[in-house]
matplotlib code that plots the C-alpha trace (Angstrom):
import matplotlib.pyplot as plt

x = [-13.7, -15.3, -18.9, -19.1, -21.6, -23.5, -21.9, -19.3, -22.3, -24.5, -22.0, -21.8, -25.2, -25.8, -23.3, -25.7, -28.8, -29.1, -27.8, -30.8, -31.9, -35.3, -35.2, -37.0, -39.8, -39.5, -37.1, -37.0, -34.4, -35.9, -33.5, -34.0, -32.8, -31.3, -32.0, -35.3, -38.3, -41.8, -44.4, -43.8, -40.8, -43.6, -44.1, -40.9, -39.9, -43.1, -43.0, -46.1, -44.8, -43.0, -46.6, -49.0, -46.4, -45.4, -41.8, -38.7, -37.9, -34.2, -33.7, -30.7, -30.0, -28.7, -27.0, -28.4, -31.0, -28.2, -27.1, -30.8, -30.8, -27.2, -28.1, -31.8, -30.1, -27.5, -30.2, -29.8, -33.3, -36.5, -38.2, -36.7, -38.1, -37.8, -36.2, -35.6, -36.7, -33.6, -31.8, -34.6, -35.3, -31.5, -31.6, -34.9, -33.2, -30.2, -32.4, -33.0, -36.4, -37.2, -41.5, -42.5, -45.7, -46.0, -45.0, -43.1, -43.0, -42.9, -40.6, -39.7, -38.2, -36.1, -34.3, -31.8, -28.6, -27.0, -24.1, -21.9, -22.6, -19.4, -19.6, -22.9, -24.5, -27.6, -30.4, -29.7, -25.8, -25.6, -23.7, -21.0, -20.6, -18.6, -15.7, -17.3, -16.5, -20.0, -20.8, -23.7, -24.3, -24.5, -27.6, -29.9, -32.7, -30.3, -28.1, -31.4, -32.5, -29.0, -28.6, -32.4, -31.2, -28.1, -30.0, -32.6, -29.3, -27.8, -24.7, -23.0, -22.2, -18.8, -18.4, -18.2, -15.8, -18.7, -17.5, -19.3, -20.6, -23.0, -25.0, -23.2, -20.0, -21.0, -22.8, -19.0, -17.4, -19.6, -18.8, -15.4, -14.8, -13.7, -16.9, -18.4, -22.0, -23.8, -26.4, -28.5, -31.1, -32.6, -30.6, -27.2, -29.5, -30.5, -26.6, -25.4, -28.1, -26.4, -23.2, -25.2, -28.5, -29.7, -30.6, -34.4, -37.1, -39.3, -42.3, -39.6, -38.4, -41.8, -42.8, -40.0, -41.4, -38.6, -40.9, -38.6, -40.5, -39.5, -41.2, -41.3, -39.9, -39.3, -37.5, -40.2, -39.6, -39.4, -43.6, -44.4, -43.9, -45.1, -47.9, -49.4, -46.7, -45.8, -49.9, -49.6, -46.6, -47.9, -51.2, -49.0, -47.3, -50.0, -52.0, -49.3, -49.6, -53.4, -52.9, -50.0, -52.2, -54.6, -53.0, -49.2, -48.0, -46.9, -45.2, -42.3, -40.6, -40.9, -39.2, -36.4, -34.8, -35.1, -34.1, -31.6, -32.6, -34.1, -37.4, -37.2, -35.4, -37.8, -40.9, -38.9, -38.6, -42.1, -43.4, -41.6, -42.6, -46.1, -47.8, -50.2, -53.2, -53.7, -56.2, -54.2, -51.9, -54.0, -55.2, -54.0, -51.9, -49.7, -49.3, -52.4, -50.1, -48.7, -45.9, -44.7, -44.8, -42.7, -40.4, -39.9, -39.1, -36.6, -34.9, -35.0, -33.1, -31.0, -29.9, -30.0, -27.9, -25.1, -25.7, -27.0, -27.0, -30.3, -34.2, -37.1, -39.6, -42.7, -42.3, -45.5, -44.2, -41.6, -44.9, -47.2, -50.2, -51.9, -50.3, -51.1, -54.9, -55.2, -54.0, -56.5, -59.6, -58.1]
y = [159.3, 159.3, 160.8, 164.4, 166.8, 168.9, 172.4, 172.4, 172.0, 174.0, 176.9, 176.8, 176.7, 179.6, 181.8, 181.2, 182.0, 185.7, 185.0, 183.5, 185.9, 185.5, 184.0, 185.1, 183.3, 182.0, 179.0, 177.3, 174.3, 171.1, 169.0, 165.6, 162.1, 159.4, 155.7, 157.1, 156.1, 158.5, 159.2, 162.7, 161.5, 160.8, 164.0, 165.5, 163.1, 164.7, 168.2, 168.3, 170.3, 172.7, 173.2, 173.4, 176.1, 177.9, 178.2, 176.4, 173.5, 172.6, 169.4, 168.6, 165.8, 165.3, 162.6, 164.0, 165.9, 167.8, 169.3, 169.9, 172.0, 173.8, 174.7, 175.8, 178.3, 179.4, 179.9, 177.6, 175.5, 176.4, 173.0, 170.1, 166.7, 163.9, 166.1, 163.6, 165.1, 165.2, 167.1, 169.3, 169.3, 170.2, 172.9, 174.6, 174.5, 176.6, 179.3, 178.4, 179.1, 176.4, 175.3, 171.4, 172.0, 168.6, 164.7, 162.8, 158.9, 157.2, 154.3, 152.4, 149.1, 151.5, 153.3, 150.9, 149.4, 146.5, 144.7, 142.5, 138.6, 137.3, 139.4, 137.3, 139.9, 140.6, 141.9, 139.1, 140.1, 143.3, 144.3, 142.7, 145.7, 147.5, 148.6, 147.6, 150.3, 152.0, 154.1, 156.9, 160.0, 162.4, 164.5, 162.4, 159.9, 157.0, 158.3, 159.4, 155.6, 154.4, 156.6, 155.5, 151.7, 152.3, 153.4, 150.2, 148.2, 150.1, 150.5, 154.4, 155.8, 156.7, 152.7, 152.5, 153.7, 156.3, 157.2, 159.9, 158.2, 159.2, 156.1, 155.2, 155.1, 153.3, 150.3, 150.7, 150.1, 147.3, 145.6, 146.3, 145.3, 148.5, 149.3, 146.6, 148.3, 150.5, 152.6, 154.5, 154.1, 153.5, 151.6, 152.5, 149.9, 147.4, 146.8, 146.6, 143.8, 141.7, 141.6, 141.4, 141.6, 143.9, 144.4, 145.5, 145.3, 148.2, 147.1, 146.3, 149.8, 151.2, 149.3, 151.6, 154.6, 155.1, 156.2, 157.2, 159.8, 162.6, 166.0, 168.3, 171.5, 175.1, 178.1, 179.9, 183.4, 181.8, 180.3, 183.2, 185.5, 182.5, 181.1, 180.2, 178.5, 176.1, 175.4, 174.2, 172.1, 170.2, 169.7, 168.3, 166.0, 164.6, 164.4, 161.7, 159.8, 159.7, 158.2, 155.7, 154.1, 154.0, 152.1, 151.8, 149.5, 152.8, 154.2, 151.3, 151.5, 155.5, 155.7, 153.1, 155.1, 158.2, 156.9, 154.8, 151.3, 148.6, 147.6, 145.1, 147.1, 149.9, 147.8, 146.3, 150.1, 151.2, 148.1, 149.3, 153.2, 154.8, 157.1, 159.1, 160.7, 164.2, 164.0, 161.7, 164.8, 167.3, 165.3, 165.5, 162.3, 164.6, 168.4, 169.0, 168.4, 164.6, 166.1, 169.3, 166.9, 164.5, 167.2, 168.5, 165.0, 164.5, 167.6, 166.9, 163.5, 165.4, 167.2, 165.1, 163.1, 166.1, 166.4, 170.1, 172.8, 173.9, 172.6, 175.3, 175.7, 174.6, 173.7, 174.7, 177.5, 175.4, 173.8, 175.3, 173.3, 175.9, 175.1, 171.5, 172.8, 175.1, 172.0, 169.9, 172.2, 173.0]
z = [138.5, 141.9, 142.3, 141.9, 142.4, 139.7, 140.7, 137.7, 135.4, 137.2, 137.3, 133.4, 133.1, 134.7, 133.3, 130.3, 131.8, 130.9, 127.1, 125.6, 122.8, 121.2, 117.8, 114.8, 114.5, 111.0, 112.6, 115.3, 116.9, 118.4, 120.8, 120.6, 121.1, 118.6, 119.4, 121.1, 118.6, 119.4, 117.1, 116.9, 114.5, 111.8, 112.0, 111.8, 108.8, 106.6, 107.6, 109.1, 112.2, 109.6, 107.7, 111.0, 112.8, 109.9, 110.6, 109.6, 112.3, 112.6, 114.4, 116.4, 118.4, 122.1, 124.4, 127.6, 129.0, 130.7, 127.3, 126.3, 129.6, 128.6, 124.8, 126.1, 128.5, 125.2, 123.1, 121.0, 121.2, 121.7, 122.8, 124.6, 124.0, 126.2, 128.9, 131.9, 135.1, 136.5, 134.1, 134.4, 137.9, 137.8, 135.8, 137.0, 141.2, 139.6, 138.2, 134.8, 133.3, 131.9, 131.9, 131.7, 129.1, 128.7, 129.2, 126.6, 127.5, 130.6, 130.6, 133.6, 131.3, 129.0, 131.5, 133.6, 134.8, 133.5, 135.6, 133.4, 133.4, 134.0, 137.7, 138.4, 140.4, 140.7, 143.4, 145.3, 146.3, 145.2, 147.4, 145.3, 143.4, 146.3, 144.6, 140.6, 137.9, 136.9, 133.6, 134.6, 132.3, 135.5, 135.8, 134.0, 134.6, 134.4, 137.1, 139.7, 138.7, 139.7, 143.3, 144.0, 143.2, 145.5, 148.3, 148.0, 148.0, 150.8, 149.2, 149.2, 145.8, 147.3, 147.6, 143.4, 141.0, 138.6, 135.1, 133.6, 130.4, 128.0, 126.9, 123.8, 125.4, 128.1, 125.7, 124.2, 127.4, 129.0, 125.9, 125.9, 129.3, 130.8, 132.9, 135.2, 135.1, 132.7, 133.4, 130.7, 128.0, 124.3, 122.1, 124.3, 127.2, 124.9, 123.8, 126.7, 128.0, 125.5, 127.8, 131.1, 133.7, 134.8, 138.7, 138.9, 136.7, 135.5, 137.6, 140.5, 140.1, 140.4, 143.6, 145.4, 143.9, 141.0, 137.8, 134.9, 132.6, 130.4, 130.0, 127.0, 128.3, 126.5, 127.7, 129.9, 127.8, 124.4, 126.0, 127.0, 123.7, 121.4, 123.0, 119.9, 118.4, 121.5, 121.7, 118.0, 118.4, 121.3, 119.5, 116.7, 119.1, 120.9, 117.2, 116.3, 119.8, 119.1, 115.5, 117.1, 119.3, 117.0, 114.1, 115.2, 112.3, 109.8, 112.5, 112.9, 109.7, 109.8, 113.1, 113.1, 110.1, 112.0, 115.5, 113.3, 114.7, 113.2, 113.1, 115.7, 118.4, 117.2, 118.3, 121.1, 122.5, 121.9, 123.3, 126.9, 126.6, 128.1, 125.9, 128.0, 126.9, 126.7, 129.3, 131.8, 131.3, 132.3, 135.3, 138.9, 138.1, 135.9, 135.2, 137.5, 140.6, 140.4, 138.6, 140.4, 143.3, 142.2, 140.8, 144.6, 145.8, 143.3, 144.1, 147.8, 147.1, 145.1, 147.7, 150.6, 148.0, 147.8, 144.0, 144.1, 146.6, 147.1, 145.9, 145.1, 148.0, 144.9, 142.0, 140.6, 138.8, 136.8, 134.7, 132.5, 131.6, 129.6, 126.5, 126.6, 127.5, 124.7, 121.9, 123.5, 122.3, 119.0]

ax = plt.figure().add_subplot(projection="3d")
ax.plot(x, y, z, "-o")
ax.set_aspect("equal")
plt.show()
């Protein structure tokens, strides 16, 4: 499949924008993601989030961010982590109210490309892949990452074949041969480095300005009627990155059975992710400004990029840090 825009998605999405119906707040839905090991997991293995909010928390798990964004506008769940920006940058330009009340991981390392090894390319002659097969989930961090690499490159995304893959089947079909580059995360990236290279580094990445982070992001009326309750979750959150980096030996074996690695990976993962402190987060760097900024540039890209039809003027009003501050004097 050639490269499409997100109109199709975006259309569905908001045919669903005006269906979200508050929940009763004895249960509430978390969207998460397999293969993905945070702290936060230690949390939601002992039920420590279910006695600090009070509430039942159902736990469902996601390929992408852009069907985070799609069950968020249904109804369906009431906090999104490890939203990548773009999905949510996606989602937010179409109407959606969604808020970014916090930041999950940064992880320039465990978000890439991979090109297989037999093709031999790498930065050096990448422009090689003119005509190459690619696996992208579309609207994600991996695919922004991609179009930003393609651009460095100088190569048009209208040059490659792009699949729209969620990571696990595009690990499958790297190693099966039927892609010639995979693009994604987690556990999906480090299978399918065992069938190739990949074409920038993390810190490479970052030297043209590509960060790769997620955001924790709720449905702005679900925030705004349950103030409390989103101020206790983050506090909950950001309690288990605190005792992580603290002491993070307990945490491995907890997390690779929920994640559903193995230790190794586990510790391989967690060795490439960024855990920022609370206060880095409330600081200009983050949800003080650094973040709506870099929200609006994304946006612009992606419509310079043809990938959505239209970018807020700000997007200032698309985070809330007053949750995050709130959990930080509890």
């Amino acid at each position: 499949m050639r490269h499409r825009s997100f109109a199709a998605p975006l259309a569905a999405l908001s045919l669903l924008f005006g269906t979200t119906a508050a929940h009763a707040l004895d249960e509430i839905t978390v969207a998460y993601f397999l293969e993905w090991p945070l702290p936060f997991e230690a949390a939601k293995v002992d039920g420590t989030f279910e006695k600090e909010l009070g509430v039942k928390v159902n736990w469902r798990s996601f390929d992408t961010g852009v069907a985070m964004s799609a069950a968020a506008a249904a109804g369906d769940v009431h906090f999104l982590i490890s939203q990548g920006v773009p999905p949510f940058v996606t989602a937010t330009s179409a109407g959606q109210n969604l808020k970014a009340v916090d930041i999950a991981v940064s992880y320039s390392e465990n978000d890439n490309c991979v090109v297989r090894a037999d093709l031999e390319i790498t930065k050096d002659n990448a422009q090689d892949l003119k005509g190459k097969k690619v696996g992208v989930p579309l609207g994600t961090a991996a695919h922004y990452g991609f179009l930003k690499q393609l651009e460095h490159f100088e190569i048009a995304a209208s040059d490659l074949q792009i699949v729209d893959l969620a990571p696990p089947d595009g690990a499958a079909a790297i190693a099966q041969g039927n892609i010639d580059m995979f693009c994604g995360w987690g556990g999906s990236l480090a299978r399918a480095k065992e069938f190739g290279n990949v074409l920038l580094t993390g810190a490479e990445k970052e030297d043209l300005g590509i960060r790769i982070f997620d955001v924790i992001s709720t449905p702005g009326s679900f925030a705004d009627e349950n103030t409390d309750l989103v101020t206790k979750f983050l506090k909950v959150v950001n309690d288990q990155n605190a005792a992580y980096a603290a002491d993070p030996a307990p945490f491995i074996p907890v997390l690779a059975k929920d994640s559903g690695l193995d230790e190794t990976v586990t510790k391989d993962q967690l060795a490439g992710f960024t855990l920022p402190t609370v206060e880095e987060k409330l600081s200009d760097t983050w949800l003080a400004g650094g973040l709506q900024a870099y929200l609006k540039s994304v946006a612009d890209f992606f419509v310079a990029s043809g990938n959505i039809p239209a970018a807020l003027d700000s997007y200032d009003g698309v985070v809330d840090a007053s949750f995050l501050q709130a959990a930080s004097e509890l």
